[in-house]
Every structure is written in structure tokens, then in C-alpha cells.
N, C-alpha and C positions, 0 to 999 in steps of 0.2 A: 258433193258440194251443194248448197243448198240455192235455189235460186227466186227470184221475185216471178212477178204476175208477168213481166213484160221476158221475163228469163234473162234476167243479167245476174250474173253471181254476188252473191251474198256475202260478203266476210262479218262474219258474227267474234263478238269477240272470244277470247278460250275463258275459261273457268276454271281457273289451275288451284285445286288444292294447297289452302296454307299451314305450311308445319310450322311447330315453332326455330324452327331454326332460320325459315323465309321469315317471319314477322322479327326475327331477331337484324336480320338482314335490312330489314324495311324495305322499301320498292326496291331498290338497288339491284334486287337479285334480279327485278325481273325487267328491269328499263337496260338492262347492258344486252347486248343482243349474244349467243354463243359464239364461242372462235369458232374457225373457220375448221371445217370436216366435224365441227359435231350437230347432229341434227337437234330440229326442232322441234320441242316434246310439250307433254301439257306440263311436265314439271323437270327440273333439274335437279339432278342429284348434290349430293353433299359435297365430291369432288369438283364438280361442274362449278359453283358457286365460289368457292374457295381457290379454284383456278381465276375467276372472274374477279374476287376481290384481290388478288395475288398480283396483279395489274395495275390495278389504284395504289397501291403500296403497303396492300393491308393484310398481306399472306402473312402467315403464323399466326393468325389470331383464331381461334377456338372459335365454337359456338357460346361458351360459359364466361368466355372473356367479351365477347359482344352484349351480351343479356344482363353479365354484373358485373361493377367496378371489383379493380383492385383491391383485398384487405389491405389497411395500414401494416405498416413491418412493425410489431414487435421490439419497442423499445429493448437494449441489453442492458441486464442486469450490472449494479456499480460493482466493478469488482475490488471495489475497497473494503479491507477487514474491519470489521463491527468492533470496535472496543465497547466493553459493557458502562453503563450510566451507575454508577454505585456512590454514592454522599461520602465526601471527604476523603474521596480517592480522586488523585490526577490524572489523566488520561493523556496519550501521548501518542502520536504517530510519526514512523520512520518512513521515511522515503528514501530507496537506494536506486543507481541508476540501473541495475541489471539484475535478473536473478541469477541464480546459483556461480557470484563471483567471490571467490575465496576473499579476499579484500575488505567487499562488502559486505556478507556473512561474520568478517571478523568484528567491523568498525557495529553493527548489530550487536553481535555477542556483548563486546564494551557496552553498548547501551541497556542492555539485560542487564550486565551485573551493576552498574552507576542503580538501576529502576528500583534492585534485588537488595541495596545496599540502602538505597533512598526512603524506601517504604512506601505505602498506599499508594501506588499508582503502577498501575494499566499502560502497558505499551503494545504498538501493532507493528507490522512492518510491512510496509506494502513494496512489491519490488516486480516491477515491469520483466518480462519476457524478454524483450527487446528493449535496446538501451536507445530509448526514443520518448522525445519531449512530449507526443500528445500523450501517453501513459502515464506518463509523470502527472501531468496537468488531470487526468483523468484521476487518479488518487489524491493529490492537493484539493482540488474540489467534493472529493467524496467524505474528505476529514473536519473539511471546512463545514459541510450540511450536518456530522454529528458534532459539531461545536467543541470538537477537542482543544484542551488548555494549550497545550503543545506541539508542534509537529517541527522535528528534525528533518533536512533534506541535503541529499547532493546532488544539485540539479545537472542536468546533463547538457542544459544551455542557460545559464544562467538570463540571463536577457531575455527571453520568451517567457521564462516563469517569472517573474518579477512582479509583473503584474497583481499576478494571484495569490501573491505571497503577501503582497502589499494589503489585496482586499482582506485576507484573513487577519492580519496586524489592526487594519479600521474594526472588523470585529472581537478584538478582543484576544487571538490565538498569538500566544508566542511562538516566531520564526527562526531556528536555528541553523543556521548554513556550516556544513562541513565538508572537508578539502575542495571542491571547490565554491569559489563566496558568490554571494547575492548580490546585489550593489547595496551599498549601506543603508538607503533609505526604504530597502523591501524586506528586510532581516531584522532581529531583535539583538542577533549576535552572531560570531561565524568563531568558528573553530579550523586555525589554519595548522595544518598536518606540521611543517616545516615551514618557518620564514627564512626570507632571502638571507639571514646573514648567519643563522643554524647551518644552512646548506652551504655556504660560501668559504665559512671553519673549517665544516665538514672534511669539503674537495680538498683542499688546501694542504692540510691535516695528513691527508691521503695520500697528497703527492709528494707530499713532502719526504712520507715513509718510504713510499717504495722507489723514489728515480731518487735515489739517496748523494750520487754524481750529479745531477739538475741536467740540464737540456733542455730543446725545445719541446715548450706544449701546445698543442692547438685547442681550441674550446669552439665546441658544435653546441649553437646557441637553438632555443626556439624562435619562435615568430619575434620581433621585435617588441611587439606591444604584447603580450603575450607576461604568462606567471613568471616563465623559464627564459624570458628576454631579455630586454635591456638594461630593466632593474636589477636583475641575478649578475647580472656581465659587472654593470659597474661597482656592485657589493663586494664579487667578488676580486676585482680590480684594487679595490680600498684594503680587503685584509690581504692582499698580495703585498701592500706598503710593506707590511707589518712584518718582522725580524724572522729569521730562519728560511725565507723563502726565497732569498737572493738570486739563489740558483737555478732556480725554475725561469726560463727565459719564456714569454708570448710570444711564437710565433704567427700565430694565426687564430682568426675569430669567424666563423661561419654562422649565420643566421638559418630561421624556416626549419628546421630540424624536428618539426615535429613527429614524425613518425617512421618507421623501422627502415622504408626504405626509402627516406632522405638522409635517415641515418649513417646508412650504411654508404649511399653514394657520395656525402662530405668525408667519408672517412677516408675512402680510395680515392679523392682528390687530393688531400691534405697529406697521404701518405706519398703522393706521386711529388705534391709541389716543395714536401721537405721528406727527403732520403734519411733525414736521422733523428727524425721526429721520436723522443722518448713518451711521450704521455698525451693521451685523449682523453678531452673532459666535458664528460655529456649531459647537456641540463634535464634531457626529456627523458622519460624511463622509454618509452615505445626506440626513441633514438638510439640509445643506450644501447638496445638489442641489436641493430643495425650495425651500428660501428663496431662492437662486440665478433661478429658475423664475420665482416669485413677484413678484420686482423686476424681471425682465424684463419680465414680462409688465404691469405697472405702468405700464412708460414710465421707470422709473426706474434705468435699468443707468446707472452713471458716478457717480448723485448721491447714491445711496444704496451706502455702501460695503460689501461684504460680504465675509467671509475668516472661516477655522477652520481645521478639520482637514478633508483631505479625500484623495480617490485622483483619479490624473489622468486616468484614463482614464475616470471618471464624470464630470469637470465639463468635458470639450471645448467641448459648446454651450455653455455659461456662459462662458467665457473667449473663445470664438465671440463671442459677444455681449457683453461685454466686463459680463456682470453680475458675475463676479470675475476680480478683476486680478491675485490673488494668493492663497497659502494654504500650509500649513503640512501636512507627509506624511513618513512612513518612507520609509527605502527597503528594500525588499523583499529586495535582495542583498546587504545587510549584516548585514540579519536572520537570512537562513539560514547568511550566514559564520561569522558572531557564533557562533550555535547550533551548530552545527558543532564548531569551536573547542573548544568548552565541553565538548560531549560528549566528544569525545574525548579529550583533559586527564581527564575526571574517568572515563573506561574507561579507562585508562595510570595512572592513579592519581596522575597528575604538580598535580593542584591538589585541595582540597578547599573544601563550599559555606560553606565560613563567609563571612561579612562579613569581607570585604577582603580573601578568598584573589583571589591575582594569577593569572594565564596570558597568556603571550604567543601574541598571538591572529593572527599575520600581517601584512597590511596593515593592521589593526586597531591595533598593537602591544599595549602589556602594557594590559591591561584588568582590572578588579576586582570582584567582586561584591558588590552593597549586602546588606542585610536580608534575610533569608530565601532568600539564594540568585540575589538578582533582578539580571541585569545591564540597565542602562537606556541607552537609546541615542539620540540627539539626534536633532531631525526637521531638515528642511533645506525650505526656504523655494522653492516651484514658482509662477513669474511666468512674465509673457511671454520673456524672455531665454532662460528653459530648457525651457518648455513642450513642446514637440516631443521634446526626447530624453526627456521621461520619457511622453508622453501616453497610453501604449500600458500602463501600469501600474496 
């Protein structure tokens, strides 16, 4: 230790070598004093420091993360399909709510063959991974920047897409809603699979066939406000007036039945609350499966008749088991014909949405638009006879 004239000790200060990783550091490294058992050196290690910042709350940070910012992330690519730009051809984009859904692969296909039929025009199909609104919206907006004439959709919430549907109608893009609708003021037109009183025939029709004695029926409704709700209920209340059905008595009305296992638990209530309940009539298809289920598993497939709205490719084992013998469905390639059709008439300017504008729609032929635009399209009746050519839908 070094000391003065008079011999008192001297503290000079140290001279600690600066690496870049202390100038990275800035004083920091070297105004915090070492914890306690490590000694005091002319320099501290790389551990040493990062134990010291590890303190302040800065541990995990690198040397490369102190010295230079973060790069920006990498925008992702739109993964919406590129329809080509070609003069006096229409362009047209599909939006479906899911990929690889036998339903909406078919209600597609329909829109190929309407395009393949139509002439000069370009169609894409864009179909989310996941049956989820920001994907949706992520393709709406990718079709909307190539200024397509057309774009087809079945939105998966209609209400959150509305919006955007709307912005694309201010520029210019015809908006075609199919099975389920936009609100009228965000759409050009909607193409509805089945209206309430096609489906109302239907049931009717059905039950009439098979509980040919009549008895009591119970009807498993959806949500109140809802497709499969109120309106369906009272529709099918009004062709219940109507002659031949005398015999079918209303037992019971169950609401909220949207899906398989509300289904199925209105179904073992109404079978507990009526012992000789002959028939269940189910508006939701997911419900359908449920109730379906329910009277299998009972002991009761054959005796207890059940039929609604349903897709065929969810009620296999139920027609398996012979718990429904029949039921009432869209067909998926008509739907997107339909839509199709539509679209492009109102990109050509060849029809307009009022109530009762016509277009000749192909093997469709001349077809009409009701109220607000809406064209409705009759359901067709899936029994054993045809089960197999549609099962896969």
C-alpha cells in the first residue's frame, strides 16, 4: 500500500480495464459493490455482473440484448389466395368457416360447378384451419385489397364480420352470405339452406309417416332467439293446423338445445316426464345427435320416433342404430350453386336485390329473391333409401 510524505495510506483509485460488455453495462457494473463472499478484484467477470444485474431485475438479458435493440417481428404473410387480374373475367372469393369440412367442401364444389357453368370467372376459396372469426376476417380483408368483384361467405359470427363486409359493399365488392346470413344491411344477398316453413313441412310430413297411431310429441327447440327458435316453433305450430296431423298430440316444448349434449339431456328429461312419448323433434342438427344418443342408449331406437334437421355425416351411428330412420338436411351443392349464381348476376349487373328480382340460375333454373334479398331453398328428406350417397356430408 502506498503511502504519503507524512505516512498515512494512500487509496488511489483502481484502473479496471473496460471490455465491451462493461461499457455495455455502463457504470452499473462497477458502482454496485460484489455480494457478499466474492472478493474484490480489478475487474469482474461476466458471471459476476449478470449476477449484479440479475438483482435490479435485469437477469436474462445478454450482452447483444444490452448493446442492440430488438429487430421488428416480421410481418406474416396474407394467407389469402391470389385470384389472377385477367380483363373481362370476374373474380370471386369463397369464404368457408373451416377446412377440410365435408359440408363446406361440398357447398365449394356447387360454387365451381355455378363458376364452370357461368363462364369467365375466377374463383378462390379461402378456408381457415380453425373455425374462428379472426381467420375469417383475415381472408375478407385479403380479398377486399385484391379488389375482387365478388366474395361468397359463411360467417362463423355473423356480427363481428359485418363490419367488413359492409366496408367491402362501400367499395364496390358484391357480398354473398350463405347458410348462415349477415344482417341485411352488410350483404348484397344471403342464400338460406332451408326456411322455416320448408323445414316445418318437412318435420311434419315425417311424423306424420312414421307415428302413423299419433301420440304424444315433444319438440327440443334451439335458443329462443336463435334460426332454430321461436320462429321454427311457431311455423311449425301453424302447419300443425293443417289437416292430417290431428293425431300427433304437443306434449312438450324444450328450448336452448343447441348442441349434442343439451340434446341429449332434454331428451332424458322429456322421456322421464312423458312414459309414452312416441316422437322427438329436433330443430338443431348438433341436438339431433344428442337426443338420437339418448334413445339409444334407453332401449328405445324403433319406439321412440325421432327426426329434425340434421347433417348426415353426424348421425351415421344413429341411423346405425336405427334411433333415426329419417330427417330433413340442405344440400351443401346447391347452396354454393345457388350462391354463385347470385353473385355473379348481381357483379354483371344482370339482376337486382329487390324482392322478386329473378336470375336464371342454371340447373336451378329462374329463381327469385324474397325480402331483403334472401333466396330460400328447400331441404330434401335423408332416409335409409339415400343414406349412403349423402353420408359423407
Amino acid at each position: 500500500m502506498a503511502c504519503d510524505e507524512m505516512g498515512a495510506a494512500v487509496i488511489r483509485p483502481l484502473s479496471l480495464p473496460v471490455r465491451p460488455f462493461d461499457r455495455a453495462c455502463g457504470v452499473l457494473a462497477f458502482l454496485v459493490p460484489p455480494p457478499d463472499g466474492v472478493p474484490m478484484t480489478d475487474t469482474f467477470s461476466r458471471r459476476q455482473i449478470v449476477t449484479l444485474l440479475g438483482g435490479l431485475g435485469l437477469a436474462g438479458m445478454s450482452s447483444s440484448a444490452l448493446s442492440a435493440p430488438n429487430p421488428k417481428p416480421k410481418p406474416k404473410a396474407d394467407p389469402t389466395p391470389v385470384l389472377p387480374v385477367t380483363e373481362g373475367r370476374l373474380r370471386v372469393g369463397v369464404i368457408v368457416p373451416v377446412k377440410d369440412d365435408p359440408f363446406y367442401k361440398a357447398c365449394a364444389d356447387g360454387a365451381q360447378e355455378a363458376a364452370t357453368q357461368i363462364g369467365n370467372l375466377d374463383m378462390a376459396v379461402a378456408a381457415p384451419e380453425k373455425r374462428q372469426v379472426r381467420e375469417q376476417a383475415l381472408f375478407l380483408n385479403g380479398f377486399v385489397k385484391q379488389k375482387v368483384d365478388a366474395i361468397l361467405i359463411s360467417p362463423v359470427d355473423a356480427g363481428l364480420l359485418a363490419p367488413l363486409c359492409k366496408r367491402a359493399m362501400i367499395r364496390g365488392i358484391k357480398v354473398v352470405s350463405f347458410e348462415q346470413a349477415l344482417p341485411a344491411n352488410s350483404r348484397s344477398a344471403h342464400v338460406d339452406p332451408v326456411g322455416n316453413k320448408g323445414k316445418a313441412e318437412s318435420f311434419l310430413a315425417m311424423l306424420a309417416d312414421d307415428v302413423k297411431d299419433g301420440g304424444d310429441i315433444a319438440i327440443l327447440a334451439g335458443g329462443r332467439s336463435g334460426a332454430d327458435g321461436q320462429g321454427l316453433v311457431s311455423e311449425t305450430m301453424q302447419q300443425w293446423l293443417k289437416p292430417g296431423y290431428g293425431k300427433l298430440k304437443l306434449a312438450d316444448t324444450l328450448y336452448d338445445n343447441d348442441n349434442e349434449k343439451a340434446g341429449y339431456a332434454s331428451a332424458d328429461f322429456v322421456l322421464r316426464q312423458h312414459p309414452n312419448l312416441k316422437g322427438l323433434l329436433v330443430f338443431n342438427p348438433a341436438a339431433l345427435v344428442g337426443a338420437a344418443q339418448c334413445v339409444s342408449d334407453r332401449g328405445l331406437a324403433g319406439k321412440v320416433f325421432v327426426t329434425g334437421f340434421g347433417r348426415p355425416a353426424a348421425l351415421k351411428a344413429a341411423m346405425s342404430a336405427k334411433a333415426v330412420e329419417g330427417f330433413a338436411a340442405s344440400n351443401p351443392v346447391d347452396i354454393g350453386y345457388a350462391a354463385m349464381q347470385i353473385a355473379a348476376a348481381l357483379a354483371r349487373n344482370t339482376m337486382t336485390t329487390g324482392t322478386g328480382s329473378l336470375v336464371t340460375a342454371g340447373r336451378l333454373g329462374q329463381i327469385a329473391l324474397g325480402e331483403n334479398g334472401v333466396l330460400t331453398l328447400r331441404p330434401f328428406i335423408v332416409d335409409a333409401r339415400n343414406f349412403d350417397k349423402y353420408a359423407d356430408l
